[in-house]
ZAMARGU-4260 file (C-alpha; in steps of 0.2 Angstrom, whole numbers, plus 5000, padded with zeros to 4 digits):
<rodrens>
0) 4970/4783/4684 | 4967/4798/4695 | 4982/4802/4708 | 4978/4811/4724 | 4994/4811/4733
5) 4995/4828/4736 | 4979/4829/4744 | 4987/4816/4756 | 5001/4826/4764 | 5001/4819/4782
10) 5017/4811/4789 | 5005/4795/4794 | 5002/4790/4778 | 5020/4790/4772 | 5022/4781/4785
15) 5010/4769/4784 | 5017/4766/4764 | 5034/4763/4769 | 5031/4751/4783 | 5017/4741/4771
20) 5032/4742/4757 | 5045/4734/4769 | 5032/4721/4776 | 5029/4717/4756 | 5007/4719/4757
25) 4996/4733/4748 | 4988/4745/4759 | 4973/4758/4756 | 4967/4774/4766 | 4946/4770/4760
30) 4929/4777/4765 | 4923/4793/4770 | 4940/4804/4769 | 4943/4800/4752 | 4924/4803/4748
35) 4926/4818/4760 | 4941/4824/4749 | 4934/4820/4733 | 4919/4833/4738 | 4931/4845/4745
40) 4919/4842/4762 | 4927/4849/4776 | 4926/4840/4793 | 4929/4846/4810 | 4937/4828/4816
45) 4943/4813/4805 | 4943/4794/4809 | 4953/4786/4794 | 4952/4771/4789 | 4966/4761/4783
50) 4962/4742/4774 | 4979/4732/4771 | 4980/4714/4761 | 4987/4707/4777 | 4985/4709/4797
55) 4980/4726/4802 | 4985/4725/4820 | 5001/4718/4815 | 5003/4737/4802 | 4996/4746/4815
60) 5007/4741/4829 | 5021/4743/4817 | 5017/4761/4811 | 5014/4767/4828 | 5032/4761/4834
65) 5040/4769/4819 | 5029/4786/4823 | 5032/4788/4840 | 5040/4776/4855 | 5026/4770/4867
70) 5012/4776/4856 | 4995/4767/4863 | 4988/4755/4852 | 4970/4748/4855 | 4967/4730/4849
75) 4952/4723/4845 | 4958/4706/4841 | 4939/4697/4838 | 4938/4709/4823 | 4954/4709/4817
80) 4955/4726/4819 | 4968/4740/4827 | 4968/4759/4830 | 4979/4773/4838 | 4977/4792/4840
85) 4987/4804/4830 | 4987/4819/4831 | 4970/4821/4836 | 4964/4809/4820 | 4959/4791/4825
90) 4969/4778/4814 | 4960/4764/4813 | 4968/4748/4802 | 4958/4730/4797 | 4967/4715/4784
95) 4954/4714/4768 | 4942/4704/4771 | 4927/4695/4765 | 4911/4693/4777 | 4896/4682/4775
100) 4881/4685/4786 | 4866/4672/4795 | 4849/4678/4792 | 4846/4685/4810 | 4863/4694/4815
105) 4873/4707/4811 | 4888/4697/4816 | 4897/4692/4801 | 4908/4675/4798 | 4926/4685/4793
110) 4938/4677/4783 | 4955/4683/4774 | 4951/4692/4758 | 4958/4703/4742 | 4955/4723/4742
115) 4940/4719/4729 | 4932/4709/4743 | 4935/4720/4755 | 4926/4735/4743 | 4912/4723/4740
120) 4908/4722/4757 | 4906/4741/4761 | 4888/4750/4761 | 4888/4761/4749 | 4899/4767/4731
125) 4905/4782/4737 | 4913/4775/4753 | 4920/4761/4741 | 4934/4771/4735 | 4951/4768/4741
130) 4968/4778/4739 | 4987/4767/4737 | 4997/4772/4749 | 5013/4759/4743 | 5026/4771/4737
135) 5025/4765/4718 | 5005/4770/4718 | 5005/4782/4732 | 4991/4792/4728 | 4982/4780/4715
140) 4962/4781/4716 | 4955/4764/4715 | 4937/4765/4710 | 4928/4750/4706 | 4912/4752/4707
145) 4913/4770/4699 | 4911/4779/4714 | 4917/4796/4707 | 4904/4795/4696 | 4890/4793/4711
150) 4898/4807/4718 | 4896/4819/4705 | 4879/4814/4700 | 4875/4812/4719 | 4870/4797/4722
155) 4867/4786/4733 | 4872/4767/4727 | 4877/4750/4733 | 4892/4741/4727 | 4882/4726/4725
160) 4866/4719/4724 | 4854/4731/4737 | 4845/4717/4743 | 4862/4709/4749 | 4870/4722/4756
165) 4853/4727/4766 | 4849/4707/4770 | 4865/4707/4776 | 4867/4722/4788 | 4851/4731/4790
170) 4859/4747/4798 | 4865/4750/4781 | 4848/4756/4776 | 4848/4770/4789 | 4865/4776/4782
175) 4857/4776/4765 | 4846/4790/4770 | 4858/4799/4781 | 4870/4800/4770 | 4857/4808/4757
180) 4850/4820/4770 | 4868/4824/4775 | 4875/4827/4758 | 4858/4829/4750 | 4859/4817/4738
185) 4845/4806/4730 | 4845/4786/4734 | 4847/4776/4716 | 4830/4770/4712 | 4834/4751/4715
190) 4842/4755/4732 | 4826/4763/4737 | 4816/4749/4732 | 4828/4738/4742 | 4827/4748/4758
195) 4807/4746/4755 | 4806/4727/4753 | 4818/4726/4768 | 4814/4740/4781 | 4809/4726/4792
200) 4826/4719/4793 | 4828/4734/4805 | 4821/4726/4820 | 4837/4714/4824 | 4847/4730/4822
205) 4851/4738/4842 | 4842/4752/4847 | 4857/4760/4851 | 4864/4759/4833 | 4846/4767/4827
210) 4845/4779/4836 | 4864/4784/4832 | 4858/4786/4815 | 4844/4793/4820 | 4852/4808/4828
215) 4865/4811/4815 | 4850/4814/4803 | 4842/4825/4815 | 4857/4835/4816 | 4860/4836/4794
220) 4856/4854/4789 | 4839/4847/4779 | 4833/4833/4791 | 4815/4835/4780 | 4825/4825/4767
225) 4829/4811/4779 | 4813/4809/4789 | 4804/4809/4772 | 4813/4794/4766 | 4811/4786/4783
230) 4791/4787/4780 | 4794/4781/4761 | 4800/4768/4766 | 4791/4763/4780 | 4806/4761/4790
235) 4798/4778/4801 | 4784/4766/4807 | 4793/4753/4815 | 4807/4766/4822 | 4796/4780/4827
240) 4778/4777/4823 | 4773/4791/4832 | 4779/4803/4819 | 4769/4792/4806 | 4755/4793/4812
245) 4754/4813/4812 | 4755/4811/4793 | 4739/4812/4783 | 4724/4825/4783 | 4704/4822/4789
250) 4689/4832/4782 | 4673/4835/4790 | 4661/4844/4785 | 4669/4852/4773 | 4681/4856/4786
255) 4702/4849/4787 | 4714/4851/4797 | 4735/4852/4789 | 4745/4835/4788 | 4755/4837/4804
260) 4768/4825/4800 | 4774/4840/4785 | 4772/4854/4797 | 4782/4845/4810 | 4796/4844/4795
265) 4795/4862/4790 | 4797/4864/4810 | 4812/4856/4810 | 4820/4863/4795 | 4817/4881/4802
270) 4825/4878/4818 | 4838/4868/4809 | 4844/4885/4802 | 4846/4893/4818 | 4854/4877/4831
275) 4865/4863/4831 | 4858/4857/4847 | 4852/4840/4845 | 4839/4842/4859 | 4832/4857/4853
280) 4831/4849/4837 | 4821/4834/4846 | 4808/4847/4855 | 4805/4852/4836 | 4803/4836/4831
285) 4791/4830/4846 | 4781/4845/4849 | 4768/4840/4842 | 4768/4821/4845 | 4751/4820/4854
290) 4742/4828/4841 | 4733/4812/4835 | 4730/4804/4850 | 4721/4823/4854 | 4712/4826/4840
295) 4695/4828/4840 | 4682/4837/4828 | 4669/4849/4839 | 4656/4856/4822 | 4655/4871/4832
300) 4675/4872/4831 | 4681/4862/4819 | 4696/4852/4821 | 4705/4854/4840 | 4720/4845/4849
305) 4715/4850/4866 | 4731/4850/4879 | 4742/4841/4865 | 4758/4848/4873 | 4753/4842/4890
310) 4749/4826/4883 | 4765/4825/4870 | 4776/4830/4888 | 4770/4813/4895 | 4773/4802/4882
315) 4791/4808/4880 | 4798/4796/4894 | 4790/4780/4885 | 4798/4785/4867 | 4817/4790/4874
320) 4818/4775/4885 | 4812/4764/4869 | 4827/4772/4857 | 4840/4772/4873 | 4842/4790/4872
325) 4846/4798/4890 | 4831/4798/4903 | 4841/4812/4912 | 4840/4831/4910 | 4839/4828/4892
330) 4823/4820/4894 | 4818/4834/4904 | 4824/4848/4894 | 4813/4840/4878 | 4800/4839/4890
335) 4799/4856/4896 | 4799/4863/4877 | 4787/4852/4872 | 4776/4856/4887 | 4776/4874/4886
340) 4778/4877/4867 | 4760/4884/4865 | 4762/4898/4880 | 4770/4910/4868 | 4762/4907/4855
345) 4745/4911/4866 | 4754/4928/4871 | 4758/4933/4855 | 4739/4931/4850 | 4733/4942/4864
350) 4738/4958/4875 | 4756/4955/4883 | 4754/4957/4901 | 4768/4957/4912 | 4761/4945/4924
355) 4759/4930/4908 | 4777/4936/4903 | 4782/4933/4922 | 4775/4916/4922 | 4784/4909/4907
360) 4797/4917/4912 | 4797/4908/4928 | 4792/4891/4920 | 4805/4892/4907 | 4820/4898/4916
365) 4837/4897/4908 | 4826/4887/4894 | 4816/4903/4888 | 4826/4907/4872 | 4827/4891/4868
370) 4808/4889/4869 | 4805/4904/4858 | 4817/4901/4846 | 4807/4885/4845 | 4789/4894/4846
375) 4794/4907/4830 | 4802/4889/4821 | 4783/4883/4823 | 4774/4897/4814 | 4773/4889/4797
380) 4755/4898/4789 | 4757/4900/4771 | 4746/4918/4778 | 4763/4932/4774 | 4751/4944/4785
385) 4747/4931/4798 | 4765/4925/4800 | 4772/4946/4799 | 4759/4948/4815 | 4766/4933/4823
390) 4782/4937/4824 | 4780/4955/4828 | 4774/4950/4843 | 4784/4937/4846 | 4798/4952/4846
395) 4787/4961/4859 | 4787/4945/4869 | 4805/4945/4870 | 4808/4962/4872 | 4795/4962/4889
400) 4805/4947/4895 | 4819/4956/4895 | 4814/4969/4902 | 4807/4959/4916 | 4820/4948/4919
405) 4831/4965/4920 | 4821/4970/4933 | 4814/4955/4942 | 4826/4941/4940 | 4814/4929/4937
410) 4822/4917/4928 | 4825/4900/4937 | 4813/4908/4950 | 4815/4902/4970 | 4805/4911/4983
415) 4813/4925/4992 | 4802/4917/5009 | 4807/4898/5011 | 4796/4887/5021 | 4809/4887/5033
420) 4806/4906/5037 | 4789/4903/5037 | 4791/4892/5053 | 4800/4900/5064 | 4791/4916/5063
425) 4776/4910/5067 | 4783/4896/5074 | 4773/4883/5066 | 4777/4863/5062 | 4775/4857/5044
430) 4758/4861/5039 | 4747/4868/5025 | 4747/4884/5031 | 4767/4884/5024 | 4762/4879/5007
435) 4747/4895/5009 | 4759/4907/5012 | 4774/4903/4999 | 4761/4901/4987 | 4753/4918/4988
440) 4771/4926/4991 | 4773/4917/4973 | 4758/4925/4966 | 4761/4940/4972 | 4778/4942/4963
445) 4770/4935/4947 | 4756/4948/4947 | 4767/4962/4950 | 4759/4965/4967 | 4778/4966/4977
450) 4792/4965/4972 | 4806/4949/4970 | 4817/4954/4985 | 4819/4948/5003 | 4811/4963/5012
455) 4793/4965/5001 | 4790/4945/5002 | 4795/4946/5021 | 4779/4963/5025 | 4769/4950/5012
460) 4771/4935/5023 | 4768/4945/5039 | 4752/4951/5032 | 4746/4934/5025 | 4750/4927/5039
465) 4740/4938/5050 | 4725/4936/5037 | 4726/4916/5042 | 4726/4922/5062 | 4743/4916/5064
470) 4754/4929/5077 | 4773/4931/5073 | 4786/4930/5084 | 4793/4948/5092
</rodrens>
């Protein structure tokens, strides 16, 4: 039997065997830290979890005591379960148990079990290992359902039958694939056939549990791997039809157009190498979402997706607020990339002019490098030649931003004139002549004609002005 104990060097879990020892129950540190330490996976936070055959509120309570006077600890009494912070490491305690499910919840009926009933109710193998902490087995690797051996043939497998462990909690089949796009790992054969015969079952699970998972394979370093098991097994249709529905290919005429649902993959992978941010990561991921409800075939063209990006833009609110993500300045970030994603790729296909930089400059604001890194994530042509002219000038694209955003402060662009200015020097009400003049001061400043500062846009509005017959206060 395998000993780990001096892997497990932190005070709490000395702790936690001499109290279990004294109280006369067994007590195991299981799930992902010892799967995480078995792979030598480093982790920027822990939450451990700690199974006892006994109470784990009454341990918990105990241990913390013994650790340090007064130390909080949070009781969740319904699910038997207790935790307490650590130094910076969330604790978290249960008794073994044993659950048995209804057909149409995810609310099991607990009862009192052994540590094998316990392991037999977690998701996968490789989070059914467990680690003694009594002082006689300290460090003792239990592994029942050779999850070691899982682990170093990596894969991903269910302690017991699939169908039960999916029929029984749904959500399980979402951690099935995130775990395999998050440690790549391939999905045993008779678990994938389970998650396909039960991908239904996902309805009854909360939108907010989905879309957890969701995010956390958006976020693995190959998310590819996960949204193609998602569209395998049909669990991408119910959750984000969307995004199946950009898969396949249509000829006419001799004429196709790519499978949008791969490209939008190999998107996401490339910008995967370059951020962690989640949102930008969703922007790859939607950019292209209109695409099928756009498409049309013109035999002088060919295949066209006319305004997608405008069209993808507005369908963003429906889609967040259906998986609960945030309809705040999320949303809108998202929105703005997804709007505005073909503007540098049209500049790089055509002369750069200062005035298109200006523009996008001034539409993107404090989101232009996000938006290009997502633009040059998008170039995806199996052409070298194509792709080495695309990204040569994309870098002239950047280089003219900065240039102008060195000399203009553009970014995050407000008007130099306000309306309010507008007013009282020609000493005018609301009106349209105010919206006239701020947007040709606007214009102006795109096109280079004057300058962004006070004193240009305030001769410009004077001289608009005077073109509408208004007279200026002396």
């Amino acid at each position: 039997m395998q000993n780990l104990k001096e892997y497990i060097t932190h005070p709490v879990f000395s702790q936690i065997g001499k109290i279990s020892d004294q109280e006369g129950i067994e007590t195991y540190v299981v799930g992902g830290f010892v799967r995480d330490l078995l792979m030598e996976r480093k982790r920027e936070y822990y939450d451990i979890d700690v199974v006892t055959v006994g109470s784990g509120i009454v341990l918990a309570t105990k241990v913390a005591a013994a650790l340090r006077p007064g130390l909080k600890v949070t009781v969740f009494k319904n699910f038997g379960t207790a935790m307490f912070k650590f130094d910076d490491i969330d604790f978290e305690f249960v008794g073994a148990r044993r659950e048995s499910y209804q057909r149409e919840s995810r609310k099991p009926f607990v009862e009192d079990g052994t540590l094998e009933d316990d392991q037999k109710r977690r998701d996968f193998t490789i989070n059914a290992l467990a680690i003694c902490l009594n002082s006689d087995r300290f460090g003792d690797l239990l592994d029942s359902f050779n999850g070691v051996g899982d682990l170093e043939r990596k894969i991903i497998r269910t302690p017991l039958e699939p169908e039960v462990t999916f029929s029984d909690d749904p959500l399980r089949m979402l951690r099935a694939i995130r775990f395999a796009a998050q440690l790549d790992f391939m999905i045993e054969d008779k678990t994938l056939e389970a998650i396909q015969t039960q991908c239904n079952r996902i309805e009854i699970v909360s939108r907010e549990r989905v879309t957890d998972e969701l995010n956390k394979i958006i976020l693995s370093p190959k998310p590819s791997i996960g949204f193609k098991l998602l569209e395998k097994t049909g669990l991408l249709a119910i959750i984000l039809p969307e995004i199946q529905k950009l898969k396949g290919r249509e000829t006419r005429n001799g004429i196709g157009h790519k499978d949008n649902f791969y490209h939008t993959l190999e998107v996401l992978d490339r910008i995967s190498k370059n951020t962690d941010n989640l949102w930008l990561r969703w922007s790859a991921l939607l950019h292209d979402v209109a695409k099928p409800v756009t498409k049309r075939f013109d035999p002088r063209l060919g295949w066209t997706f006319h305004a997608h990006n405008f069209v993808g833009e507005k369908m963003l609110p429906s889609i967040f607020d259906r998986l609960k993500l945030p309809l705040n300045e999320k949303l809108k970030y998202v929105q703005k990339l997804v709007s505005l994603h073909m503007r540098p790729i049209v500049l790089s296909e055509e002369e750069v002019t200062d005035s298109a930089v200006r523009r996008l400059l001034c539409d993107a604001g404090d989101d232009i490098d996000d938006l290009m890194t997502l633009c040059e994530a998008d170039i995806t042509s199996k052409n070298p030649d194509k792709v080495s002219r695309f990204m040569s000038n994309f870098q002239l694209v950047r280089e003219k931003l900065k240039d102008i955003e060195e000399r203009d402060a553009l970014r995050n662009f407000q008007p130099p004139i306000t309306g309010e200015i507008i007013m009282e020097t020609f000493s005018l009400p609301p009106g349209r002549e105010i919206g006239i003049i701020k947007s040709a001061i606007k214009e102006a400043i795109l096109e280079g004609e004057i300058h962004n500062n006070y004193d240009e846009a305030y001769q410009y509005m004077l001289a608009k002005g005077d073109e509408l017959g208004l007279k200026a206060k002396i």
